[in-house]
C-alpha positions as CSV (number, residue, x, y, z in Angstrom):
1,X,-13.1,-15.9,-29.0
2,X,-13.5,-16.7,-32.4
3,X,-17.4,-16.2,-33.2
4,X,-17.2,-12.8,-31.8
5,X,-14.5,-9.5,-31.2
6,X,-12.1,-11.3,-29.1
7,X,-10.9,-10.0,-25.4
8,X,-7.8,-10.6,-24.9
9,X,-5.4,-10.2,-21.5
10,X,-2.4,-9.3,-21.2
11,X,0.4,-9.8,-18.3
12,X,2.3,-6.4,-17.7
13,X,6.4,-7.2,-16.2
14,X,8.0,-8.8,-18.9
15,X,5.2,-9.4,-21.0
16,X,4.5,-5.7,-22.1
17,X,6.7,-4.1,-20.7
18,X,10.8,-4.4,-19.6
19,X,10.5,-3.5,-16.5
20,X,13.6,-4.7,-15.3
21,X,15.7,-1.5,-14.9
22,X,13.1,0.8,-13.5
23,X,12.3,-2.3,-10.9
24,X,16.3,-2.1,-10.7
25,X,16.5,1.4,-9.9
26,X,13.2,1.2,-7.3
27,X,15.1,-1.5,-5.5
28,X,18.2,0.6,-5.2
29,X,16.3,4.0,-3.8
30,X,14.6,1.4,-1.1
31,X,18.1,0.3,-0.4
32,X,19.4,3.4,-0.1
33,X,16.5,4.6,1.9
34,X,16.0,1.9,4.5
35,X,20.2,0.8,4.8
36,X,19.2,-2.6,3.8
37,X,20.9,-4.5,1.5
38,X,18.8,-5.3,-1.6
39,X,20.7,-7.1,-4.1
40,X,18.5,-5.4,-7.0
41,X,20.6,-7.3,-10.1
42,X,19.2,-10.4,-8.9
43,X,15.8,-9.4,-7.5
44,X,15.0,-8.4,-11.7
45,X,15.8,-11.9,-12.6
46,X,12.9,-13.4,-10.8
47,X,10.0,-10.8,-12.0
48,X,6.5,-12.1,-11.6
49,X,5.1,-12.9,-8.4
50,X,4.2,-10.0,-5.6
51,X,6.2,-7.6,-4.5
52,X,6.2,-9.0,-0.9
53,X,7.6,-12.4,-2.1
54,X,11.1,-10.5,-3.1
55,X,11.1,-8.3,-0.7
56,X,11.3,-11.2,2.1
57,X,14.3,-12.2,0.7
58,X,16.1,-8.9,2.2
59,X,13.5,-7.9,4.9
60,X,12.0,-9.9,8.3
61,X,8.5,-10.5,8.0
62,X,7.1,-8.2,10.2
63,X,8.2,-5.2,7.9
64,X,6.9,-6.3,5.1
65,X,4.0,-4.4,4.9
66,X,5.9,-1.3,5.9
67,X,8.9,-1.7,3.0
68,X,5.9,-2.7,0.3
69,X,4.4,0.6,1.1
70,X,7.6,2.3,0.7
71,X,8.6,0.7,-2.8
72,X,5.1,1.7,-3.9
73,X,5.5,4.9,-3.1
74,X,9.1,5.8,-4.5
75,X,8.7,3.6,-7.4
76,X,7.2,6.4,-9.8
77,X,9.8,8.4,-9.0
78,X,12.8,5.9,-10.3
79,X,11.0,3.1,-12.1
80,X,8.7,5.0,-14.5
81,X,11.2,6.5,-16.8
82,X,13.4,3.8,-17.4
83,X,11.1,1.3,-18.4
84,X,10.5,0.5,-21.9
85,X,7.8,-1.4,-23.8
86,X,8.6,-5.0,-24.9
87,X,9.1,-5.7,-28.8
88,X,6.1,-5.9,-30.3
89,X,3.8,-4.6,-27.3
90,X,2.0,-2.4,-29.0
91,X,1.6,-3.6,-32.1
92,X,-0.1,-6.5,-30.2
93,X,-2.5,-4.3,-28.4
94,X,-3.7,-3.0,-31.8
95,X,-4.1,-6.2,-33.5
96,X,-6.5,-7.4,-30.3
97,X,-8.3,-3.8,-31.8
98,X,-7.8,-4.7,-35.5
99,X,-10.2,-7.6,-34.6
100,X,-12.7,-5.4,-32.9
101,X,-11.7,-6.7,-30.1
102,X,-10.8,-5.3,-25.9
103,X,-7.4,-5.7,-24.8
104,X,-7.0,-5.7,-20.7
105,X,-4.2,-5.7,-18.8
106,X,-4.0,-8.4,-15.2
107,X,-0.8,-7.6,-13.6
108,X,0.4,-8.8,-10.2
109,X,1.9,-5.0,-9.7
110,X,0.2,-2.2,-7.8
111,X,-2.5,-0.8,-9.9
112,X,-1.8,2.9,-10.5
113,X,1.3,2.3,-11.0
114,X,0.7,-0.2,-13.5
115,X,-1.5,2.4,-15.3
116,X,1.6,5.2,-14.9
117,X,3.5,3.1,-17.0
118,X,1.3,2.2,-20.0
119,X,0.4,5.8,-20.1
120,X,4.0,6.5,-20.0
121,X,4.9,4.6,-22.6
122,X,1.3,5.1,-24.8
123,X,0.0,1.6,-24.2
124,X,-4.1,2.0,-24.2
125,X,-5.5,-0.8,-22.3
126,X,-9.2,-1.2,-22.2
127,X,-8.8,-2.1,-18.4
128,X,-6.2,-2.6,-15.9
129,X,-6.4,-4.7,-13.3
130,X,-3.6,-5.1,-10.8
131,X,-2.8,-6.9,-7.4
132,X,-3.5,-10.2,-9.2
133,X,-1.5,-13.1,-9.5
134,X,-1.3,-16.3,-10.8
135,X,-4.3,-18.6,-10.0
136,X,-6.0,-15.3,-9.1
137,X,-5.8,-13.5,-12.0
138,X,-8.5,-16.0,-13.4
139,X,-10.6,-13.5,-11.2
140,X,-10.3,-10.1,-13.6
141,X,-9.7,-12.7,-16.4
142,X,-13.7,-14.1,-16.3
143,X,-15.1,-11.1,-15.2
144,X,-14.1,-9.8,-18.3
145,X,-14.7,-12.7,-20.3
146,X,-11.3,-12.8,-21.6
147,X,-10.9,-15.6,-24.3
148,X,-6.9,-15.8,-24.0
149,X,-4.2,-14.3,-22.0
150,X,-0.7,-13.4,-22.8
151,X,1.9,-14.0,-20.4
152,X,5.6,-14.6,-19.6
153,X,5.4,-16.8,-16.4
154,X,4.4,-19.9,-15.5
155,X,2.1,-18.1,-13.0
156,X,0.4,-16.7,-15.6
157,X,-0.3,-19.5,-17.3
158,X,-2.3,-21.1,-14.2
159,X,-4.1,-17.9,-14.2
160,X,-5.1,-18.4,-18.0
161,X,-5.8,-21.8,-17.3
162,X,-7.9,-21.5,-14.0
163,X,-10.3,-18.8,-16.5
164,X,-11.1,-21.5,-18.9
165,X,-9.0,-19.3,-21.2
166,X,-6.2,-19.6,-23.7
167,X,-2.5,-19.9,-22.6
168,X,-0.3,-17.7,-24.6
169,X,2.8,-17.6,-23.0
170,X,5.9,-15.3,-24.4
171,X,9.2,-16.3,-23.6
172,X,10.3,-13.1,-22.8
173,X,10.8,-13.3,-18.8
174,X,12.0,-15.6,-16.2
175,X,10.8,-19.2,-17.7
176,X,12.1,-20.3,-21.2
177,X,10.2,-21.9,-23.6
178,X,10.3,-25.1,-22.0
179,X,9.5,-24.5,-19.1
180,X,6.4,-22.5,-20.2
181,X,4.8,-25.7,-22.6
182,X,5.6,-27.8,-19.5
183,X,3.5,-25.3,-17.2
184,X,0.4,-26.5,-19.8
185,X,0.4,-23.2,-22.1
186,X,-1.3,-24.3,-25.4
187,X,0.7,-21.6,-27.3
188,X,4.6,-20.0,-26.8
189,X,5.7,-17.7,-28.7
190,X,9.3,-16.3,-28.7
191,X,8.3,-12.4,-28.1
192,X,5.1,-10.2,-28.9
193,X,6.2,-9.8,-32.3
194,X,5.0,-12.9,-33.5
195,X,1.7,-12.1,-31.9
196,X,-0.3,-10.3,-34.6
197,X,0.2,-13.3,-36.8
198,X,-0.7,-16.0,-34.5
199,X,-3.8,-13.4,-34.0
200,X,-4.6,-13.5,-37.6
201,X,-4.3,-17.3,-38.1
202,X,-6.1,-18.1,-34.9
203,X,-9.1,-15.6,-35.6
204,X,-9.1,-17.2,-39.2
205,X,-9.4,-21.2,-38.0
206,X,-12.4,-20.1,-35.7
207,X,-14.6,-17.9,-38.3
208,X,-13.7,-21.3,-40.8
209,X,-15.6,-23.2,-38.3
């Protein structure tokens, strides 16, 4: 990362983005449409893995399929808008640039989607990749010969670890610090804000080499 413009990932839920009352609001409309109960407070606490691993917590299995298509489909319409970007997204985003660097988003949401909401909110990724999680993400993560990646949950620290790449975990969603370090990321940082400077400092150490 350090000899040459870094490429640098970044986790989407929680990470770049609060998506916690757009998801909210998603969950209600699929309540409301399908009669189920969804108890959506709770389903924002536990952001991170696929879709279909919250959703069998209020549907059998065999409509799975059916109420992820659904949720996908609604979810511009109510999640969108309310989401905001974290603290610091993108000013992290630019400093990946600043270094000449690409930044890429790996998310475990539905790709368009995902891209809906950086546009909405004027976060320019260099590539979005979606329907990726965890060990997977290690996937989009070498393909593009990302040198770290930035995220919130422990799943995304196997991913970063599974590409050979840097573990920079923010502890910004569903695991705390502690529980991040313990996962095996090599860096935690309290929010995005603090990213820049780590940035800086960790470009520095490698062109000192």
């Amino acid at each position: 990362m350090t000899s040459r413009a870094p490429t640098v990932g970044f986790d989407l839920d929680m990470t770049l983005i609060d998506s916690r009352p757009g998801i909210r609001a998603a969950y209600r409309a699929l309540s409301a449409r399908t009669g189920a109960y969804i108890d959506a407070d709770l389903a924002v606490t536990r952001l991170g893995p696929p879709l279909e691993e919250e959703l069998r917590h209020w549907f059998p299995e065999a409509e799975i399929q059916e109420m992820g298509d659904l949720y996908r489909e609604i979810y511009p319409t109510h999640a969108i808008e309310p989401t905001l970007a974290m603290p610091g997204a993108r000013e992290a985003v630019a400093a990946v640039r600043a270094h000449g660097g690409r930044a890429i988003v790996v998310t475990a949401k539905h790709e368009p989607n995902a891209k809906l909401h950086l546009s909405h909110l004027g976060i320019e990724a260099d590539a979005v990749i979606g329907w990726l999680w965890a060990e997977a993400k290690a996937e989009a993560l070498r393909e593009h010969d990302a040198a770290a990646y930035v995220g919130d949950h422990t799943g995304d620290v196997r991913g970063a670890r599974t590409a050979g790449a840097l573990s920079v975990a923010v502890a910004t969603g569903p695991c705390d610090a502690a529980e991040l370090r313990a996962a095996g990321a090599d860096v935690v940082l309290g929010d995005l804000t603090e990213f820049p400077a780590w940035l800086d400092a960790y470009v520095a150490q490698g062109a000192a080499r």
